[in-house]
C-alpha positions as CSV (number, residue, x, y, z in Angstrom):
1,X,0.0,0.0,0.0
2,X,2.8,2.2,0.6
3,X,5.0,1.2,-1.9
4,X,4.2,3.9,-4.4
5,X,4.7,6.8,-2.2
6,X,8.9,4.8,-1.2
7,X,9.3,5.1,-5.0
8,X,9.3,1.2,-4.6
9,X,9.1,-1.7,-7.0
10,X,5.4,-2.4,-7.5
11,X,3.8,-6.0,-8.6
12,X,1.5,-6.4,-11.4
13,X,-0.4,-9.3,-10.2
14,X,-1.1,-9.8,-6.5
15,X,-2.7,-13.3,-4.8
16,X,-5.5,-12.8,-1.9
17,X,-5.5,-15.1,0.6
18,X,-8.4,-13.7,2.3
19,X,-11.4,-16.7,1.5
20,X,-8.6,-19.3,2.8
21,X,-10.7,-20.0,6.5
22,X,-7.8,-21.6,8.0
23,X,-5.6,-18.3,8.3
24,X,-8.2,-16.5,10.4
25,X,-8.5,-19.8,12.9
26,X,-7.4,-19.3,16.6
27,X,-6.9,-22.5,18.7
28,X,-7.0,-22.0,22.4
29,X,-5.2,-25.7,24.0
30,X,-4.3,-26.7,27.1
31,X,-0.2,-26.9,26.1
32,X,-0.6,-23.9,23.4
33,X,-2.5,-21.3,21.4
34,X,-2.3,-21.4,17.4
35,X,-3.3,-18.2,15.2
36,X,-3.6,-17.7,12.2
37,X,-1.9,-15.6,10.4
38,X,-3.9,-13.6,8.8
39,X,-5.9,-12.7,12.3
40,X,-5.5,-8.7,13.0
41,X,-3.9,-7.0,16.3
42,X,-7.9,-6.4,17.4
43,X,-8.8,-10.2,16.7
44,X,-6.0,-11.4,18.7
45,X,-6.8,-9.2,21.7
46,X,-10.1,-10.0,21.9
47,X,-8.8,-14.0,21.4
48,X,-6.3,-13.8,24.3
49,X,-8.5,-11.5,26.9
50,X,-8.3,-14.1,29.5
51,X,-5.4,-15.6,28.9
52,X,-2.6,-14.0,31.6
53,X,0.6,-15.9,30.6
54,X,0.9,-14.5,27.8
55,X,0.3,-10.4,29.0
56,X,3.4,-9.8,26.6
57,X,1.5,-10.6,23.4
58,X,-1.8,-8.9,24.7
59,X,-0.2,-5.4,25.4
60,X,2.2,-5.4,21.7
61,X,-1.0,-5.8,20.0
62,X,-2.8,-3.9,21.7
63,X,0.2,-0.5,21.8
64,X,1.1,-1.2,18.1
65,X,0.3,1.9,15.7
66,X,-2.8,3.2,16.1
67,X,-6.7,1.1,16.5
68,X,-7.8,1.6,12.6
69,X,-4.1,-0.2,11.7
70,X,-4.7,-2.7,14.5
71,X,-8.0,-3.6,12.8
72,X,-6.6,-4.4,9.6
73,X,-3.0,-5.1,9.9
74,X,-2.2,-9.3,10.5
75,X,0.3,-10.9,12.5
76,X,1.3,-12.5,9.7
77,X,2.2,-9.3,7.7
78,X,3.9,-8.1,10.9
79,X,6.0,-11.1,10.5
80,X,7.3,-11.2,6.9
81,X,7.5,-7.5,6.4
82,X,11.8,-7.9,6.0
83,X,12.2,-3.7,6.7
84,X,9.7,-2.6,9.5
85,X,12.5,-2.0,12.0
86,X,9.6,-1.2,15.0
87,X,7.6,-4.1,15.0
88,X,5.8,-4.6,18.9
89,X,4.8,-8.3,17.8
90,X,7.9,-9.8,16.9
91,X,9.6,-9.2,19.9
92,X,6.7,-10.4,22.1
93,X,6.5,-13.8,19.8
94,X,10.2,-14.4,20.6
95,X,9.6,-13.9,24.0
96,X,6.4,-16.2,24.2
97,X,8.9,-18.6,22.3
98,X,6.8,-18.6,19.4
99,X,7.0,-21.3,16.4
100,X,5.9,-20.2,12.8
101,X,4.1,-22.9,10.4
102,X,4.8,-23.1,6.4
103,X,2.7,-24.6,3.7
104,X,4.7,-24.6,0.5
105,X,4.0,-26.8,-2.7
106,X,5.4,-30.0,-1.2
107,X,5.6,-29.9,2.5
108,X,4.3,-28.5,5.4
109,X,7.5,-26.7,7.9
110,X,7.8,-25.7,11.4
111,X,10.6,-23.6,12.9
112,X,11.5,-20.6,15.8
113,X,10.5,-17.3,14.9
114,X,14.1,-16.7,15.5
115,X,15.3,-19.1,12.7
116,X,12.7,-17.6,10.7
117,X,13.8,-13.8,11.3
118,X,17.6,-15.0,10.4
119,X,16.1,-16.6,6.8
120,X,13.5,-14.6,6.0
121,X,14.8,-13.1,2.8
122,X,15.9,-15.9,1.0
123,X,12.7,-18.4,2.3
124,X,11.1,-20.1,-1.6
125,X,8.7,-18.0,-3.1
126,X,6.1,-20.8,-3.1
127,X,6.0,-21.1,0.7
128,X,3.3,-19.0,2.9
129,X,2.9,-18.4,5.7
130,X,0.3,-20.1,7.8
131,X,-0.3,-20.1,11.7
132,X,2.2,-18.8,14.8
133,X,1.9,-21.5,17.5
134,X,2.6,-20.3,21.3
135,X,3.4,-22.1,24.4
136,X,1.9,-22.2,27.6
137,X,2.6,-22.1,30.8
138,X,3.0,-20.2,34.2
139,X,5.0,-17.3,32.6
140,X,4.9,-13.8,33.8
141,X,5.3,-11.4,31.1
142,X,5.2,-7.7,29.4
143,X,6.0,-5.5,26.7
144,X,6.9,-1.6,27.1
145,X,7.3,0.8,24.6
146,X,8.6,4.2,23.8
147,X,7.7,6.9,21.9
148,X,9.0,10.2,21.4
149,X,5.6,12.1,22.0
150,X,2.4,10.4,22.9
151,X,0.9,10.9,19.4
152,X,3.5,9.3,17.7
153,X,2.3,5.2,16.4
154,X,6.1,3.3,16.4
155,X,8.5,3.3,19.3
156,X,12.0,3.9,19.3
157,X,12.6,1.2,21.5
158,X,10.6,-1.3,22.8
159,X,10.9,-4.6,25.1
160,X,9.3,-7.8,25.6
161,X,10.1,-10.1,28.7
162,X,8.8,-13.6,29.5
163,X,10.2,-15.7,32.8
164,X,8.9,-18.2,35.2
165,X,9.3,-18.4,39.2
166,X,10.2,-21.2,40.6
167,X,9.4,-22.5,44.7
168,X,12.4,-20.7,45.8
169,X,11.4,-17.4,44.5
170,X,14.6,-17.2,41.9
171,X,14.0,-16.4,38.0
172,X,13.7,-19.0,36.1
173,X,14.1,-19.1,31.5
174,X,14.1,-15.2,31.2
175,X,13.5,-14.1,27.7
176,X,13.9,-10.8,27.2
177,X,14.1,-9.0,23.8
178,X,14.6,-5.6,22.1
179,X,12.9,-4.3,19.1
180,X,13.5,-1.1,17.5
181,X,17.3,-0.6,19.0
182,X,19.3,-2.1,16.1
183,X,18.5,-2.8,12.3
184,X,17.0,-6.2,13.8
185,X,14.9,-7.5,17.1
186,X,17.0,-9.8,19.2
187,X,17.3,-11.2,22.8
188,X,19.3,-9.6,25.5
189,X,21.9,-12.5,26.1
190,X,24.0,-11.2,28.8
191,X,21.1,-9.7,30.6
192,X,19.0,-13.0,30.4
193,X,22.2,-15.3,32.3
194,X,22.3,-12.4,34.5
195,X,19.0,-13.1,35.8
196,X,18.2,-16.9,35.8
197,X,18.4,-18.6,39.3
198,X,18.3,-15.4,40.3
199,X,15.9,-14.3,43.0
200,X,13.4,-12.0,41.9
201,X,13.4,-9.9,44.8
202,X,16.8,-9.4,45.2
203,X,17.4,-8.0,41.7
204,X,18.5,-4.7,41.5
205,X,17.1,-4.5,37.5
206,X,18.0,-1.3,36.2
207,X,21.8,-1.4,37.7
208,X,21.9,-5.0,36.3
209,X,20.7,-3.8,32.9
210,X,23.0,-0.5,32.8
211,X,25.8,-2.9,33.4
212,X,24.9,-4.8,30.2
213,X,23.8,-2.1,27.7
214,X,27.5,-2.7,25.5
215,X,25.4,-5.7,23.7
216,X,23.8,-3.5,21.8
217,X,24.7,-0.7,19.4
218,X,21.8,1.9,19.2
219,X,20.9,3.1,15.1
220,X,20.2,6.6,14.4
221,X,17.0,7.7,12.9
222,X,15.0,10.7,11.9
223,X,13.0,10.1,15.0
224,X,16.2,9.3,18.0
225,X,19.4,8.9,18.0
226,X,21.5,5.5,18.6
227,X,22.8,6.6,22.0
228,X,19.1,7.5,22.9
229,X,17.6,4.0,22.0
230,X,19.9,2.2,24.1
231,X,20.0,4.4,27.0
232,X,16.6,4.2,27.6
233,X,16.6,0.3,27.8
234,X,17.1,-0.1,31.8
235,X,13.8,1.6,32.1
236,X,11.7,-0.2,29.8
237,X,12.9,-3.2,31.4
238,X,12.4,-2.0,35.4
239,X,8.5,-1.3,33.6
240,X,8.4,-4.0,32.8
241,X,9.3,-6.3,36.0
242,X,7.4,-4.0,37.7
243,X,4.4,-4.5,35.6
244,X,4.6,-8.0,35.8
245,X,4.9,-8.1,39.7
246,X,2.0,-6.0,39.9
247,X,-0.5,-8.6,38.7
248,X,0.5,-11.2,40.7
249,X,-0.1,-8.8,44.5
């Protein structure tokens, strides 16, 4: 839709997928949730409203651009798009651990999102894209964002977490990512070891996260500079903790 207006390559002949039922189907288990991937940001709300594990997922679709894009736009598209550098789903799918599902002429594929994201420019032409399948489990999790002025619909930084508790009160299988920082979303390592077997209440999370910020290097944009994107990544993530121990008081 935009492609005119970038000066960019435009196709003659264009393939709906709309009428294919399949691609709108959401499928609520015990052990995981499958949607489609043609279901909006709205849809996908209103599909996970009561589902609390996955908070994370709930609060990216629900932040991302503004409500008439979140009606139309799919988490599929949100996926394949190759140059949307300030995606709020893709981080929240590789913190919920998400797996992507392929139908191509011969076969049917399953891998990580994160595989995916690494391949996703030279995947065959013939494959699509068909469902996102999500784990459950007794996660907390969150994402923050954040914008430059309150009017404005994509972050410059943004940050998804997913962890468990364990009996003893320690962190266990922290996932935390970062979107919008670098040229590509990707999970904050360092800060991740840092915090497993950890116990939650003895973290001290935005020393521990200033004392890992040399993973990343910030990019500059017309909307923040590099420096700016990174420094403002302890925050996002104390928000984040904090949000998360809210709901469970």
């Amino acid at each position: 839709m935009r492609a005119p207006i970038r000066d960019e390559y435009e196709d003659k002949i264009f393939v709906s997928l709309k009428n294919i039922s399949s691609l709108y189907k959401c499928e609520i288990k015990n052990n995981h949730i499958s949607l489609g991937a043609l279901m909006t940001h709205q849809h996908i709300a209103e599909k996970l409203s009561n589902i609390d594990e996955l908070q994370c997922l709930k609060q990216a679709v629900l932040a991302s651009a503004n409500p008439a894009i979140r009606r139309m736009a799919t988490i599929g598209g949100n996926i394949c798009t190759s140059d949307f550098l300030a995606s709020d789903l893709v981080p929240a799918l590789i913190a919920s651990d998400a797996k992507i599902l392929f139908q191509s002429c011969e076969s049917k594929n399953q891998m990580p999102i994160e595989q995916y994201l690494k391949t996703r420019t030279k995947r065959q032409k013939d494959e699509i894209l068909t469902s996102i399948q999500i784990p459950r489990g007794d996660f907390r999790s969150a994402h923050v964002r954040l914008l430059m002025r309150k009017a404005g619909e994509y972050p410059i930084a943004n940050l998804s977490i997913r962890y468990s508790i364990d009996e003893t009160g320690s962190v266990q299988e922290a996932r935390i990512v970062v979107g919008a920082v670098e040229s590509t979303v990707r999970r904050w390592i360092k800060l991740e070891n840092a915090l497993n077997n950890k116990k939650l209440s003895n973290l001290n999370m935005l020393e521990i996260a200033k004392g890992n910020l040399d993973e990343f290097i910030g990019r500059n944009g017309p909307d923040a500079p590099g420096w700016y994107r990174t420094r403002v990544l302890p925050r996002l993530l104390f928000d984040a903790f904090a949000q998360t121990a809210q709901e469970f008081h």
